[in-house]
TINUTOR-741654 format. One line per 4 residues: number of its first residue (from 0); their letters; for each residue y negated, x, z of N, C-alpha, C, O. Coordinates in nm, 3 decimals. Each point is the difference from the previous one (the first is absolute). Example, Ala and Ser with C-alpha at 12.3 -4.5 7.8 and 13.67 -1.06 7.14 Angstrom:
# TINUTOR-741654
0) as) 0.569,1.319,0.780,-0.119,-0.089,0.000,-0.120,0.090,0.000,0.002,0.104,0.066  -0.107,-0.139,-0.138,-0.119,0.082,0.006,-0.109,-0.077,0.073,-0.111,0.051,0.017
END
This chain:
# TINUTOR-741654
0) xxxx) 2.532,-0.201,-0.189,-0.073,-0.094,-0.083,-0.009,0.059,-0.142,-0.009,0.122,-0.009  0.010,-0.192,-0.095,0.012,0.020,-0.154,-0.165,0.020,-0.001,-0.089,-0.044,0.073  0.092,0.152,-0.220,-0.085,0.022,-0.023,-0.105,-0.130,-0.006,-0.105,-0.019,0.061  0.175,-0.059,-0.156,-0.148,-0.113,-0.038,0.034,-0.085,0.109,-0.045,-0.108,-0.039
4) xxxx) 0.113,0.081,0.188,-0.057,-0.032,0.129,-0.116,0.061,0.067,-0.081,-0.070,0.060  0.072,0.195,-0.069,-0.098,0.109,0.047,-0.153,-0.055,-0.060,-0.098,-0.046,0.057  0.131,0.079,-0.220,-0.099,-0.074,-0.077,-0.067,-0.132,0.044,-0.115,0.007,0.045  0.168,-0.112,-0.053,-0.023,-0.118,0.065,-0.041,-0.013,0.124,-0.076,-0.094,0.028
8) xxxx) 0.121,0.194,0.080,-0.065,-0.009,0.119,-0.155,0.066,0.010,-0.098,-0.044,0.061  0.111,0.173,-0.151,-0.091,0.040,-0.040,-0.159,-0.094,0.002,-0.097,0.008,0.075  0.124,-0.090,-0.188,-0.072,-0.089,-0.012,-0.038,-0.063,0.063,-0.123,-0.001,-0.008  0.178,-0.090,0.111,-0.037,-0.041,0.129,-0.050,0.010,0.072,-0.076,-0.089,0.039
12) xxxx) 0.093,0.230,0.032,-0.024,0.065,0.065,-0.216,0.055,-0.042,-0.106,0.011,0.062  0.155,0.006,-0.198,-0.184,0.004,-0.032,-0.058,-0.104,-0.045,-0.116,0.022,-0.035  0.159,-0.147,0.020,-0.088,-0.133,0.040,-0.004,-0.030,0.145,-0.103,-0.057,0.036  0.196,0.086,0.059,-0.064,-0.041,0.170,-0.087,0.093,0.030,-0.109,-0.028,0.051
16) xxxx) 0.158,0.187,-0.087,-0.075,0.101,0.076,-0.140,0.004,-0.034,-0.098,0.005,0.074  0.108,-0.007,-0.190,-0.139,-0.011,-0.071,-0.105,-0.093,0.058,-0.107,0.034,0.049  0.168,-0.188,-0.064,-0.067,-0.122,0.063,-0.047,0.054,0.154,-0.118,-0.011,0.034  0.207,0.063,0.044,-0.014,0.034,0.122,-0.111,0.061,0.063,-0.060,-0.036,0.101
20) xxxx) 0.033,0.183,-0.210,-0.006,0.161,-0.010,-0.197,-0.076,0.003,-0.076,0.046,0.085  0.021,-0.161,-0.190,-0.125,-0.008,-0.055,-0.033,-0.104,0.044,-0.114,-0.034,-0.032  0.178,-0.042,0.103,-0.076,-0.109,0.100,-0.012,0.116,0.143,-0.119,0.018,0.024  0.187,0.042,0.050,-0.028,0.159,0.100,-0.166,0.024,-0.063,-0.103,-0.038,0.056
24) xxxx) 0.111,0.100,-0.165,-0.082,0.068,-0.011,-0.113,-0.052,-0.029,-0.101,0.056,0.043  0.089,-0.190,-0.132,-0.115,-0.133,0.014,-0.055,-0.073,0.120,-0.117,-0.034,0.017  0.220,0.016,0.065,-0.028,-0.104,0.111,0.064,0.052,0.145,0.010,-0.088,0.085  0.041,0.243,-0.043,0.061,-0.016,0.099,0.056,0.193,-0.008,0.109,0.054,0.019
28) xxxx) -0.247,0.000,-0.056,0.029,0.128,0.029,0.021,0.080,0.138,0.047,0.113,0.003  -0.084,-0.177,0.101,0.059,0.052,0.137,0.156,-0.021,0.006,0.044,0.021,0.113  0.045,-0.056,-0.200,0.120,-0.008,0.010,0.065,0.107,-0.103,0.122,0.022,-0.003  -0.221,0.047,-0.088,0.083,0.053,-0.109,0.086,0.099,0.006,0.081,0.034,-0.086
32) xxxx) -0.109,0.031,0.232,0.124,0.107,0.066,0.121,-0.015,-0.029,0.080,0.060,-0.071  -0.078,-0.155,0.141,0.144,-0.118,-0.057,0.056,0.037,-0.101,0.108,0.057,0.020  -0.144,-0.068,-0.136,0.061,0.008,-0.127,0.067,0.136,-0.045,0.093,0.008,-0.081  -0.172,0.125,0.164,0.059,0.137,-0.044,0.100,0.026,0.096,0.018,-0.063,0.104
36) xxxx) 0.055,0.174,-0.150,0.086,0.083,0.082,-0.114,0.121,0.072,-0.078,0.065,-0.070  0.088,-0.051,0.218,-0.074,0.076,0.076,-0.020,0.093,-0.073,-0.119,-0.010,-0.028  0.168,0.115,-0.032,-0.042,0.112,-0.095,-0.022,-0.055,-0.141,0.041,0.072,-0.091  -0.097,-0.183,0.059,0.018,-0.060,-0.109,-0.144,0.092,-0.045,-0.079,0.052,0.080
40) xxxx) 0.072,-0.048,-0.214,-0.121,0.061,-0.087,-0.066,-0.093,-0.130,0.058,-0.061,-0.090  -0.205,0.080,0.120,-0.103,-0.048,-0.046,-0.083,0.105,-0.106,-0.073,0.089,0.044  0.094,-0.111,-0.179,-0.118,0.033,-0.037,-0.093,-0.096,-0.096,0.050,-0.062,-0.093  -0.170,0.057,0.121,-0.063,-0.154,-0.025,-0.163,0.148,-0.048,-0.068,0.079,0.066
44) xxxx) 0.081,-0.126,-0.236,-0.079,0.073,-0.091,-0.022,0.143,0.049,-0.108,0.031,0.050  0.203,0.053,-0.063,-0.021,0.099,0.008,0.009,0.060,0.162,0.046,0.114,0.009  -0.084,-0.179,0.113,-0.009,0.003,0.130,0.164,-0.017,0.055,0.076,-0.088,-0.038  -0.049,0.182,0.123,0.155,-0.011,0.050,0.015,-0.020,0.134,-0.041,0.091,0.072
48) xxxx) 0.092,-0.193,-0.017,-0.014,-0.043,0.119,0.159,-0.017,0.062,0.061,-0.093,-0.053  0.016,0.168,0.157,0.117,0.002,0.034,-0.007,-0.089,0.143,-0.100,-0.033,0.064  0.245,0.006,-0.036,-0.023,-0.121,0.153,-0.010,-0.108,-0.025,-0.083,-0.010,-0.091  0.130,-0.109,0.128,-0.029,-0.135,0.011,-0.130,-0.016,0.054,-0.086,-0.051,-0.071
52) xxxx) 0.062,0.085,0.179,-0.087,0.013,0.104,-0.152,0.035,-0.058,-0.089,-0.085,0.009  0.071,0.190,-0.058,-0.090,0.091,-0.120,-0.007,-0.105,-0.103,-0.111,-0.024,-0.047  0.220,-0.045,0.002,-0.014,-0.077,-0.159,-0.059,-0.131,0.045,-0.029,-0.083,-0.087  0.012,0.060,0.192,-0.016,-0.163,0.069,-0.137,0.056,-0.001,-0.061,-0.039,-0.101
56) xxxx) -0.013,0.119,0.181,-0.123,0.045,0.026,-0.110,0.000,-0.118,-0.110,-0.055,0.005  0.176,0.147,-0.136,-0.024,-0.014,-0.140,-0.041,-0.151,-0.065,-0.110,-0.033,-0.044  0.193,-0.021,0.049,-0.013,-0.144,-0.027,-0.106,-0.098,0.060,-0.071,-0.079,-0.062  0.076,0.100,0.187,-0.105,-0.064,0.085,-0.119,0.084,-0.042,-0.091,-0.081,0.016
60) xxxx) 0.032,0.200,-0.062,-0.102,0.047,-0.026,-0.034,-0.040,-0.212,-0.062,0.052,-0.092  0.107,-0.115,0.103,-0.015,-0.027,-0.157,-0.075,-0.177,-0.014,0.030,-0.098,0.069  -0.129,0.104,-0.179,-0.052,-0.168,0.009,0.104,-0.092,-0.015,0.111,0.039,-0.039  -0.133,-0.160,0.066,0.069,-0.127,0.005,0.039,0.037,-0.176,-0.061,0.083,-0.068
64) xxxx) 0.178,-0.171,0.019,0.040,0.032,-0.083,0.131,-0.156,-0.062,0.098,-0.043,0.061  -0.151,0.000,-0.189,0.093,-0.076,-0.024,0.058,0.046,-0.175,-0.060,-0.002,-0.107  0.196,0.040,0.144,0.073,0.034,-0.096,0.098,-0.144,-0.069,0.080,-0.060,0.071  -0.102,0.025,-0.211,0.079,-0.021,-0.084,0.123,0.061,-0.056,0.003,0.122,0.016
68) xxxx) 0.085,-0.165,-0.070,0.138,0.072,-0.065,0.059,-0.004,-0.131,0.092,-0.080,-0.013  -0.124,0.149,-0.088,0.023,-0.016,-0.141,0.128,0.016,-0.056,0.059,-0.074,-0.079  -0.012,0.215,0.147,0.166,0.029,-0.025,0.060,0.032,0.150,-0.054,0.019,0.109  0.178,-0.021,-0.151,0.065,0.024,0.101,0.147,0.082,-0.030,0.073,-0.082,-0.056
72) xxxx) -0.028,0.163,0.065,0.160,0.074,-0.042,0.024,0.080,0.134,-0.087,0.052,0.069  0.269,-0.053,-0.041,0.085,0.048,0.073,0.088,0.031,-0.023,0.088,-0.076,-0.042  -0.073,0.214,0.059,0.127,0.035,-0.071,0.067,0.076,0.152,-0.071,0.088,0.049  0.187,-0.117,0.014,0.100,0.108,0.102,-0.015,0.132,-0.042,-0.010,0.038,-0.117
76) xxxx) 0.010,0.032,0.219,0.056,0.146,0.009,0.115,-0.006,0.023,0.027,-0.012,0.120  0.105,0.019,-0.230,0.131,-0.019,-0.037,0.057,0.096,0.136,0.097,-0.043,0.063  -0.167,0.182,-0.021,0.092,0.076,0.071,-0.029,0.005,0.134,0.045,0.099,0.058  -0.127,-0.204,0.030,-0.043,-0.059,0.088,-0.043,0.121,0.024,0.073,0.068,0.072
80) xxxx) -0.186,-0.013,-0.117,-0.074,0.176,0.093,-0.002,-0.042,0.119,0.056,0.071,0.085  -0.123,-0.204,-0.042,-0.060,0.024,0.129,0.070,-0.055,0.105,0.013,-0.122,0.010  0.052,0.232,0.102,0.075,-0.063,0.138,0.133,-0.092,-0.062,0.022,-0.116,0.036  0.056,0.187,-0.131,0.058,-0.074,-0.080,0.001,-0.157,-0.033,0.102,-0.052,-0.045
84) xxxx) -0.220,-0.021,0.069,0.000,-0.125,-0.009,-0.079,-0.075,-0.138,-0.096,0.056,-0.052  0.141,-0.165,0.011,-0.047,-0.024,-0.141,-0.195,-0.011,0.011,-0.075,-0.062,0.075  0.057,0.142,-0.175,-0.168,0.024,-0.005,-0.002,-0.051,-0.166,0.088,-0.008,-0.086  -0.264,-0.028,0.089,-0.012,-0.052,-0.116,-0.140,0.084,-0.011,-0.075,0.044,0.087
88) xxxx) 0.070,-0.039,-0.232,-0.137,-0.021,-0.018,-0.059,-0.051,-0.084,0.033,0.000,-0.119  -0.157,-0.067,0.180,-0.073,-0.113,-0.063,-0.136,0.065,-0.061,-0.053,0.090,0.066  -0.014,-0.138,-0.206,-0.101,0.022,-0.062,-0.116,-0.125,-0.019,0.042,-0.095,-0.066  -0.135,0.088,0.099,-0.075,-0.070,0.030,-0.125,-0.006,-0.097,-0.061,0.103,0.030
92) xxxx) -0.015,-0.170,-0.135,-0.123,0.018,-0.047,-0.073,-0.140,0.019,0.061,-0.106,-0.014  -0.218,0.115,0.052,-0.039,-0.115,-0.028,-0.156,0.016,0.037,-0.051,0.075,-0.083  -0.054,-0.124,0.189,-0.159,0.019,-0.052,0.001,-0.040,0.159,0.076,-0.076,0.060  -0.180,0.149,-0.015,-0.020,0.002,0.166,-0.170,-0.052,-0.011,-0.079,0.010,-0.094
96) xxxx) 0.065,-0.066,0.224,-0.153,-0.073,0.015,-0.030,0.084,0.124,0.072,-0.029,0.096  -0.155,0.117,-0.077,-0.022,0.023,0.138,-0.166,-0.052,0.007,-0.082,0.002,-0.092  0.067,-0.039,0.205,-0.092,-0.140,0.026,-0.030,-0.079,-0.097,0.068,-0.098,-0.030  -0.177,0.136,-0.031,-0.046,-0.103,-0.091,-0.020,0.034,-0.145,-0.045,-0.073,-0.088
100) xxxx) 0.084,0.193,0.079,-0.006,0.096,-0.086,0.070,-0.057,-0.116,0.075,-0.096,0.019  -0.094,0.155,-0.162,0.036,-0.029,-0.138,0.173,0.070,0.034,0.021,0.117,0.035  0.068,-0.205,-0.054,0.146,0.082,0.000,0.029,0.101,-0.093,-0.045,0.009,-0.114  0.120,0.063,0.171,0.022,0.120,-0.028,0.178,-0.023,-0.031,0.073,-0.087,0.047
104) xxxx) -0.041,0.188,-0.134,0.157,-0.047,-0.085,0.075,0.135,0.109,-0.077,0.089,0.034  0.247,-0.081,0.022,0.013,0.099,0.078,0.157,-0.016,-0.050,0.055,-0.086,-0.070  -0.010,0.199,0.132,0.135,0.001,0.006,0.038,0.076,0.117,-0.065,0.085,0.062  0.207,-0.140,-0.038,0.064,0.062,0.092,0.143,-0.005,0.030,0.051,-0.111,-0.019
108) xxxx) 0.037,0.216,0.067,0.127,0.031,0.001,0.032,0.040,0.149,-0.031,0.094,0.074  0.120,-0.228,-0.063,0.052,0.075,0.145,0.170,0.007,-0.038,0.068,-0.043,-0.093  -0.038,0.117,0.216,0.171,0.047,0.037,0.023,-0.114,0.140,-0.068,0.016,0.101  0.134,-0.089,-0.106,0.081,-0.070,0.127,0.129,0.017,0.015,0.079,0.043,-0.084
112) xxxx) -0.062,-0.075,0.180,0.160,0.051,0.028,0.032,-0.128,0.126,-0.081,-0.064,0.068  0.213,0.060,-0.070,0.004,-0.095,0.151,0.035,0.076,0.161,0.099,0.065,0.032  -0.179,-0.087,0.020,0.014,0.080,0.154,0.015,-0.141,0.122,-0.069,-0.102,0.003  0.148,0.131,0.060,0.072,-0.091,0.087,-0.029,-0.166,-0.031,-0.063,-0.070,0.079
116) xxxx) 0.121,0.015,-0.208,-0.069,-0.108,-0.054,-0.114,-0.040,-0.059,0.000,-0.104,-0.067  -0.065,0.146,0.077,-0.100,0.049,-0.071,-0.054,0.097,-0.124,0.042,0.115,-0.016  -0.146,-0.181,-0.073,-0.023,0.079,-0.080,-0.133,0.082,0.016,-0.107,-0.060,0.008  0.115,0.202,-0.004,-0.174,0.080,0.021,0.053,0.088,-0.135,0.089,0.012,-0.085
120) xxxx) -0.248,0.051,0.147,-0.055,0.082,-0.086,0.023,0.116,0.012,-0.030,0.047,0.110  0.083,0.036,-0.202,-0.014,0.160,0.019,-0.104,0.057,-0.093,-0.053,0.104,0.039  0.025,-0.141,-0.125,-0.102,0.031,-0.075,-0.093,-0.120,-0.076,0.044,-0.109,-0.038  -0.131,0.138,0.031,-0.094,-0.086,-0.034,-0.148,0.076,-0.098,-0.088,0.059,0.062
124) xxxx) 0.082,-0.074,-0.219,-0.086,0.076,-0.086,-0.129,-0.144,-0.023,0.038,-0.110,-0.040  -0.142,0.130,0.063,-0.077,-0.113,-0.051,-0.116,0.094,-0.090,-0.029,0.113,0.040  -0.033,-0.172,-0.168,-0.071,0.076,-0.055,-0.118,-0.097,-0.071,0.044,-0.060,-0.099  -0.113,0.047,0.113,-0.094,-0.095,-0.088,0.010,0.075,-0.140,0.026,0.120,-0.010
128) xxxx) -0.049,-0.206,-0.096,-0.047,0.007,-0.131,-0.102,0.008,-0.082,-0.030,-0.099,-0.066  -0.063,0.254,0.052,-0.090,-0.005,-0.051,-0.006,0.012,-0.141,0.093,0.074,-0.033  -0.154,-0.109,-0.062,-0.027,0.020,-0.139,-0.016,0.168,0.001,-0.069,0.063,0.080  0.148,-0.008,-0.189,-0.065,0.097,-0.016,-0.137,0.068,-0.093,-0.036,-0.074,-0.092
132) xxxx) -0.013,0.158,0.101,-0.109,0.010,-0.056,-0.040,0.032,-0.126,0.044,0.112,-0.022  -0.086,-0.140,-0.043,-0.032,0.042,-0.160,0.059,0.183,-0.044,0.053,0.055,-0.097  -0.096,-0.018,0.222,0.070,0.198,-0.092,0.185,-0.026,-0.048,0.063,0.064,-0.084  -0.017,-0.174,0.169,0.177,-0.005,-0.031,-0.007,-0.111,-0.121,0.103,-0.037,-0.056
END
């Protein structure tokens, strides 16, 4: 596949996954296993959580949560690192509601790759966005 095929799939690939990845995690977190590779890795603000299994558990211990989507970019890993199969990675920013709470602005970067038809997760960075403080 040509580079700007890769590109283009690229893209794709992080408008479904994405769509996919935040309705899981809004409406249907007992399934979010699903989405990683069994050794897939989690770190969600600072906290590092390895396992599908472990990252599903994580999730289910976190408040109800409704995320919006502001940006979105995907760019391939040209030299397929992972299991030689085409991986992407997607960048994510936008403002999370957990219960009822004033939203909060976040970002996040995952690595996907395709594993037996499928697209998971091998890595996954989520970080909320705090203001920093008057000394910076």
């Amino acid at each position: 596949m040509s580079v700007r095929g890769k590109l283009d799939q690229a893209c794709r690939v992080a408008e479904e996954f994405t769509k996919l990845y935040y309705e899981a995690v809004d409406k249907r977190r007992h399934m979010i296993s699903r989405l990683y590779l069994d050794e897939g890795l989690l770190a969600w603000n600072g906290t590092g959580v390895t396992g599908n299994e472990k990252i599903q558990k994580f999730h289910m211990d976190l408040p109800a949560s409704d995320h919006t989507l502001s940006t979105l970019d995907a760019q391939p890993i040209l030299d397929e690192a992972v299991n030689k199969q085409l991986t992407v990675m997607i960048q994510v920013s936008g403002t999370v509601r957990y219960h009822d709470k004033i939203p909060k602005t976040f970002q996040q970067a995952f690595v996907v790759t395709a594993d037996g038809g499928k697209w998971k997760i091998v890595s996954d960075c989520f970080r909320l966005q705090e203001p920093l403080s008057d000394k910076y």
